[in-house]
C-alpha positions as CSV (number, residue, x, y, z in Angstrom):
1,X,-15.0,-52.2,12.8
2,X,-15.7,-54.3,16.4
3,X,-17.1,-51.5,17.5
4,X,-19.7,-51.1,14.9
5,X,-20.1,-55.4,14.8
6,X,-20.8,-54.5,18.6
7,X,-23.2,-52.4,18.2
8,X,-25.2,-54.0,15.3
9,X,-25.5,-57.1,17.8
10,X,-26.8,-55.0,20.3
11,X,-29.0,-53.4,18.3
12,X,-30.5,-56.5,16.9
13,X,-30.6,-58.5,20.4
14,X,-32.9,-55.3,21.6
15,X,-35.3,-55.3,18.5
16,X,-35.3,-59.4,19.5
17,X,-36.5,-58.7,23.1
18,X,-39.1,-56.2,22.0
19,X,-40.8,-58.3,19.6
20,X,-44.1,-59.9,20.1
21,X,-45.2,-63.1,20.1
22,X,-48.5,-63.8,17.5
23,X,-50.3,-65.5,20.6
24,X,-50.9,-62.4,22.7
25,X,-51.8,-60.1,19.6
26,X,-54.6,-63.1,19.2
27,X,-56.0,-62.9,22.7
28,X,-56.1,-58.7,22.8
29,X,-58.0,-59.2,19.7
30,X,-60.0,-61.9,21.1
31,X,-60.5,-59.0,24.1
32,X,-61.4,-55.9,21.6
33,X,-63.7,-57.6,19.3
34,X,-65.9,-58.6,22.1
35,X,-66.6,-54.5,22.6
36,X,-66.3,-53.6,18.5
37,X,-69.2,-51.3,17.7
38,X,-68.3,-48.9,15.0
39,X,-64.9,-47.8,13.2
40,X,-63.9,-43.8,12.4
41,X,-61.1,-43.3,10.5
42,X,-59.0,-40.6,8.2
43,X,-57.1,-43.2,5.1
44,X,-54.8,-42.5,2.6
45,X,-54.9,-45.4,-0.1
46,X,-52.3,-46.4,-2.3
47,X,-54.0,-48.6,-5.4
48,X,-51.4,-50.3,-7.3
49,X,-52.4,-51.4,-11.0
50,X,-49.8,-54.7,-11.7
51,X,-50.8,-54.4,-15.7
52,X,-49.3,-51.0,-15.9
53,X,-47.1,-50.7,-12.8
54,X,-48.5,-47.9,-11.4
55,X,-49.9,-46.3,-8.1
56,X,-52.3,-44.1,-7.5
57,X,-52.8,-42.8,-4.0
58,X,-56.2,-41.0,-2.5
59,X,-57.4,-39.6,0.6
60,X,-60.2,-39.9,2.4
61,X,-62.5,-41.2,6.0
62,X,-64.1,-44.2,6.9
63,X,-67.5,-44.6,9.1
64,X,-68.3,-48.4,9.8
65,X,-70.1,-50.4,11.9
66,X,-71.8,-53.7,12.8
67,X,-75.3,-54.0,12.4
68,X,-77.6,-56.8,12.4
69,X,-77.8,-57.0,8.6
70,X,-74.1,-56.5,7.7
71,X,-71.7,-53.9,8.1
72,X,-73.5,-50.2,7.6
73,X,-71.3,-47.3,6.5
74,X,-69.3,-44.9,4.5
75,X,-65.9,-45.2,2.8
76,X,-65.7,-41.1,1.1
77,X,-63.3,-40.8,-1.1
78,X,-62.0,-36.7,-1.1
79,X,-58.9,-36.2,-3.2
80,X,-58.2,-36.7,-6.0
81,X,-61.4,-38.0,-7.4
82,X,-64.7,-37.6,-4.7
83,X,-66.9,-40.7,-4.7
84,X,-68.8,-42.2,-1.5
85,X,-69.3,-45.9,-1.0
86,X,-72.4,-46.5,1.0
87,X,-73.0,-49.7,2.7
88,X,-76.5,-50.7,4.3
89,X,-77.0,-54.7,4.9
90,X,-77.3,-56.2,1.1
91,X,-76.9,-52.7,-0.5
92,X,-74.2,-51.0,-1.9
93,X,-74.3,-47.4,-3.4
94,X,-71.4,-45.6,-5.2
95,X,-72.2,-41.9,-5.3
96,X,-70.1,-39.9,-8.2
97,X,-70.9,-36.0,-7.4
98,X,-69.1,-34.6,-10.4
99,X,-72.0,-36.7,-12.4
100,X,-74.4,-36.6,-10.3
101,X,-75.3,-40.3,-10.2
102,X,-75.5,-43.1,-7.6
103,X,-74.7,-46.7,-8.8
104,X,-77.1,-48.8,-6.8
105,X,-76.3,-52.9,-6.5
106,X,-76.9,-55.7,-4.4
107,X,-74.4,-57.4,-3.3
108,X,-76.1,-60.3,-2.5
109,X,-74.6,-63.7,-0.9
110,X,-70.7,-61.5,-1.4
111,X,-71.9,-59.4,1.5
112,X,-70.0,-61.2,4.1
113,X,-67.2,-61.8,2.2
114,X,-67.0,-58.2,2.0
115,X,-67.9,-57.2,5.4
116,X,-65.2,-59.9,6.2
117,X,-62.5,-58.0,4.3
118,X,-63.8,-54.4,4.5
119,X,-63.5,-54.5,9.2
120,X,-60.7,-56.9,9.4
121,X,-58.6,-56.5,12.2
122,X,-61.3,-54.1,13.5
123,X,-64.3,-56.3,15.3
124,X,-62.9,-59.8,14.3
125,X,-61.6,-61.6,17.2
126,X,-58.2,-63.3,17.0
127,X,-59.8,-66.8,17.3
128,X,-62.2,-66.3,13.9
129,X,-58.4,-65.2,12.2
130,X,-57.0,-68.3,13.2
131,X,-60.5,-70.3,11.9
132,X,-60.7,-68.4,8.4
133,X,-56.8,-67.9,7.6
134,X,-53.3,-69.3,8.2
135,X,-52.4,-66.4,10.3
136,X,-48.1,-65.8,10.2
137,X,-46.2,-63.0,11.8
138,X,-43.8,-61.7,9.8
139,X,-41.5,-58.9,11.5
140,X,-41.9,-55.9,13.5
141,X,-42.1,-52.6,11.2
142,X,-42.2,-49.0,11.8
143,X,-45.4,-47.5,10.2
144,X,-46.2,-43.9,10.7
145,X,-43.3,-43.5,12.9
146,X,-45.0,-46.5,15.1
147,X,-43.6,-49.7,15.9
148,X,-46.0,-52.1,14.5
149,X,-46.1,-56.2,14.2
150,X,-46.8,-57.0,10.5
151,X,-49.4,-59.8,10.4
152,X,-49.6,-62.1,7.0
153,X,-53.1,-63.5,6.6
154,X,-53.7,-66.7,3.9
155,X,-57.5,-67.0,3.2
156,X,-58.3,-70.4,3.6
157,X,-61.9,-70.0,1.7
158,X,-62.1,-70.0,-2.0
159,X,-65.1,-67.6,-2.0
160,X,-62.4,-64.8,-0.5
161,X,-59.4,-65.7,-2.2
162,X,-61.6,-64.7,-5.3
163,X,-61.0,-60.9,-3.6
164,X,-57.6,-61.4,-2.0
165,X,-54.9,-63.9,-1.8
166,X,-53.6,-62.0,0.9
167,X,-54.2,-60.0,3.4
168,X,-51.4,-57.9,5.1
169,X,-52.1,-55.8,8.8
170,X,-50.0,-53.4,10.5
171,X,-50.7,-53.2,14.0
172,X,-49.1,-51.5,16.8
173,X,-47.3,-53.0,19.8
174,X,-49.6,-53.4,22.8
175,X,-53.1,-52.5,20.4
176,X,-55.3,-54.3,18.7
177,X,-55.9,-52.8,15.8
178,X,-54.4,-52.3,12.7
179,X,-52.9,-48.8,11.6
180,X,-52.0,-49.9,8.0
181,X,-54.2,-52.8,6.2
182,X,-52.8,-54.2,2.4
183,X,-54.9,-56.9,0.2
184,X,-53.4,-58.4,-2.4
185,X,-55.8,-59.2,-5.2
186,X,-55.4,-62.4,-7.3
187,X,-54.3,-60.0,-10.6
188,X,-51.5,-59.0,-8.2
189,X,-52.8,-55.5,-7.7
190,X,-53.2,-53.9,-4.1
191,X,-54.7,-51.7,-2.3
192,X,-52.7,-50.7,0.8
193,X,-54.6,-48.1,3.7
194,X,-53.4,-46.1,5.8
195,X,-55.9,-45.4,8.9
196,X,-55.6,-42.3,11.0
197,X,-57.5,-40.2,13.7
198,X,-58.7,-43.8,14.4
199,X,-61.6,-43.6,17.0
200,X,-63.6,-47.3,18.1
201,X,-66.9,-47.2,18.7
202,X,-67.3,-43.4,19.0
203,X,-71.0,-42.5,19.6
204,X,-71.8,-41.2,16.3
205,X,-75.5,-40.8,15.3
206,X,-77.1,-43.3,13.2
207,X,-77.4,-40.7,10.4
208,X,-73.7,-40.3,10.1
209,X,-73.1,-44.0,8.7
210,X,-76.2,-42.9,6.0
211,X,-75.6,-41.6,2.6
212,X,-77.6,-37.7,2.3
213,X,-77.5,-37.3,-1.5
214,X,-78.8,-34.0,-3.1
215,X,-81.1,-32.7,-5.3
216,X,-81.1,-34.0,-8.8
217,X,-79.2,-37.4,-8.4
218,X,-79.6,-39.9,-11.0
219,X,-80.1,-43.3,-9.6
220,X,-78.6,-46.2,-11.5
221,X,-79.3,-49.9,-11.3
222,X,-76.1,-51.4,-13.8
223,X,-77.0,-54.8,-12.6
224,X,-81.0,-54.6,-13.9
């Protein structure tokens, strides 16, 4: 019984030293957003639907980055259900293969709210968290067999607690950048993402962050 009392303290008082301090995960942000260019990724998502208490989880990639209008990208969706969200400044297309169609909208003055939400903790310095959210850290995890500090962020902007109440980041000891990423929606549902194969600011040609649609798509304007 001491023995096991002994150990448990031991345990804890290592886990104790290890843990990092919210301070100097803000400054090697602060370092890393100063380079951010672009974001590659492999995701799994987990949506969670409060109404009917269910998940549903997908699998995917992710091709951002910063442009002088906006984010520009692609979020493709592979399995279970393929779809491609395009982004290009003001624009955002939803491209649904098995019918054929792309939803075009404009996204108008929600477009930085949304790049906001869509590259945080990729490209956003630790100083502009501090500005737009009450930033807490909550407890070391393991994610993906990594040792991660979880970060809590509290938007402190109406306009983005419309989209989330809360946004929740996973991000390794000594890094920058998150591994794991969950937002809380005001209905309570979530999505949380998994990133993989993460690669910043790989030189990808401007084609790959463009949407190539084939023959024969019908173009859709649900807002007109």
């Amino acid at each position: 019984m001491r023995s096991s009392l002994r150990f448990a303290l031991i345990a804890l008082a290592i886990t104790s030293a290890r843990a990092e301090e919210l301070k100097d995960i803000l400054a090697r942000m602060d370092k890393a957003a100063l380079k951010f260019q672009s974001l590659t990724a492999t995701t799994k998502r987990t949506e969670f639907t409060a109404v009917l208490s269910e998940t549903a989880d997908s699998f995917g990639s992710v091709r951002l980055k910063k442009g002088k209008g906006g984010t520009q990208g692609l979020i493709i969706f592979t399995d279970p259900d393929p779809r491609t969200i395009h982004l290009a400044g003001k624009s955002l297309e939803i491209y649904n293969p098995k019918a054929k169609t792309v939803e075009i909208y404009d996204a108008g003055k929600h477009i930085t709210t949304a790049d906001e939400i869509l590259l945080m903790g990729f490209g956003i310095s630790g100083a502009e968290l501090s500005k737009n959210y009450v930033v807490k850290l909550v407890g070391s995890e393991l994610v993906n067999g990594e040792r991660t500090s979880k970060l809590e962020l509290v938007p402190k902007s109406e306009e983005v607690r419309k989209l989330a109440t809360k946004i929740e980041l996973w991000i390794p000891e000594g890094k920058s950048n998150p591994i794991q990423e969950k937002i809380t929606q005001p209905s309570k549902n979530y999505n949380l993402v998994l990133f993989s194969n993460i690669k910043i600011n790989d030189p990808l040609p401007d084609s790959e962050y463009s949407l190539k649609l084939p023959p024969g798509v019908k173009k859709l304007h649900p807002q007109k």
